[in-house]
C-alpha positions as CSV (number, residue, x, y, z in Angstrom):
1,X,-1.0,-4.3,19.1
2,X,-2.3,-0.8,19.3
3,X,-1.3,1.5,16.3
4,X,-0.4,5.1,17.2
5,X,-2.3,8.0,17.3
6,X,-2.6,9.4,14.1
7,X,-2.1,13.5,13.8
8,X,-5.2,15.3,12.3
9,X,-4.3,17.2,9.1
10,X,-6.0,20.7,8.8
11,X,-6.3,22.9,6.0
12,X,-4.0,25.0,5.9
13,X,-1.2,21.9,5.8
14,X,-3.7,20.3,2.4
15,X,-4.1,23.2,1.1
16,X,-0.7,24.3,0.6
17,X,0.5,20.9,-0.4
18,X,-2.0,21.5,-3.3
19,X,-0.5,23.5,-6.4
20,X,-2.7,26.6,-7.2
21,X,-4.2,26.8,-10.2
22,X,-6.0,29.4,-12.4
23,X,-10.2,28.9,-12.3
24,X,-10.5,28.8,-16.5
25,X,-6.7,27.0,-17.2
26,X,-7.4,23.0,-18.1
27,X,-5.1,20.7,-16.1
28,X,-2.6,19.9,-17.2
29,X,-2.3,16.5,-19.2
30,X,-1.4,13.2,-17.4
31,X,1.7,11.4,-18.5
32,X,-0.2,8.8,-19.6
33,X,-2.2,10.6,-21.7
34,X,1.0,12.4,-23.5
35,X,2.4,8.6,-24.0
36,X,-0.6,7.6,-25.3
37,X,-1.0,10.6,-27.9
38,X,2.6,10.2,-28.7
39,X,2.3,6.0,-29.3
40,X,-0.2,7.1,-32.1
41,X,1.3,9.7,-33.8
42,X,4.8,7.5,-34.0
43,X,3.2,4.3,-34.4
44,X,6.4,2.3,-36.3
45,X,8.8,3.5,-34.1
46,X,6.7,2.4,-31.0
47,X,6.0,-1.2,-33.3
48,X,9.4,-1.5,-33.3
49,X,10.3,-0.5,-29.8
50,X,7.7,-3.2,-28.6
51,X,8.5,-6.0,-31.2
52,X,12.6,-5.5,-30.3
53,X,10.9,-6.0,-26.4
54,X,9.0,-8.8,-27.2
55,X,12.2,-10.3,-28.5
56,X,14.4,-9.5,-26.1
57,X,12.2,-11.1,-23.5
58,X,11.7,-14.4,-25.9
59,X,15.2,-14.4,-25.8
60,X,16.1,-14.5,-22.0
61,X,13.4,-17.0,-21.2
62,X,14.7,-19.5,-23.7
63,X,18.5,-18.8,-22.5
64,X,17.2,-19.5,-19.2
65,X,15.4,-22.6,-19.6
66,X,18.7,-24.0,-22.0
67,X,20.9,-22.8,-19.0
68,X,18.6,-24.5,-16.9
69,X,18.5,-27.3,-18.6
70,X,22.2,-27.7,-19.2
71,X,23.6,-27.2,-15.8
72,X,20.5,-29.4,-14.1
73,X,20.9,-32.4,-15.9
């Protein structure tokens, strides 16, 4: 199988895909990096969030493996 022929890009199509930004302005921060910042500063809420997660998940896997276990046998 032969792929098709890909079309060159030129710079005036990357370049204005590209958002313009000032020389001296910082980017801006990654979402990942304002998660991160925010986990810290709210650290019992996000304890929480995860421990109620944790749960949760406990929870499905052992309804699973009872219903599993209960209709299978």
């Amino acid at each position: 199988m032969t792929q098709p022929p890909s079309i060159p890009t030129t710079s005036e199509e990357t370049a204005s895909e590209i958002p313009p930004t000032s020389a001296g302005a910082p980017p801006a921060p990654s979402y990942v990096k304002l998660a991160m910042r925010n986990m810290v500063r709210k650290r019992a809420t996000s304890l929480f969030h995860f421990a109620l997660t944790a749960a949760g998940l406990l929870g499905v896997l052992v309804a699973l493996a009872f219903v599993d276990r209960y209709f299978n046998s």
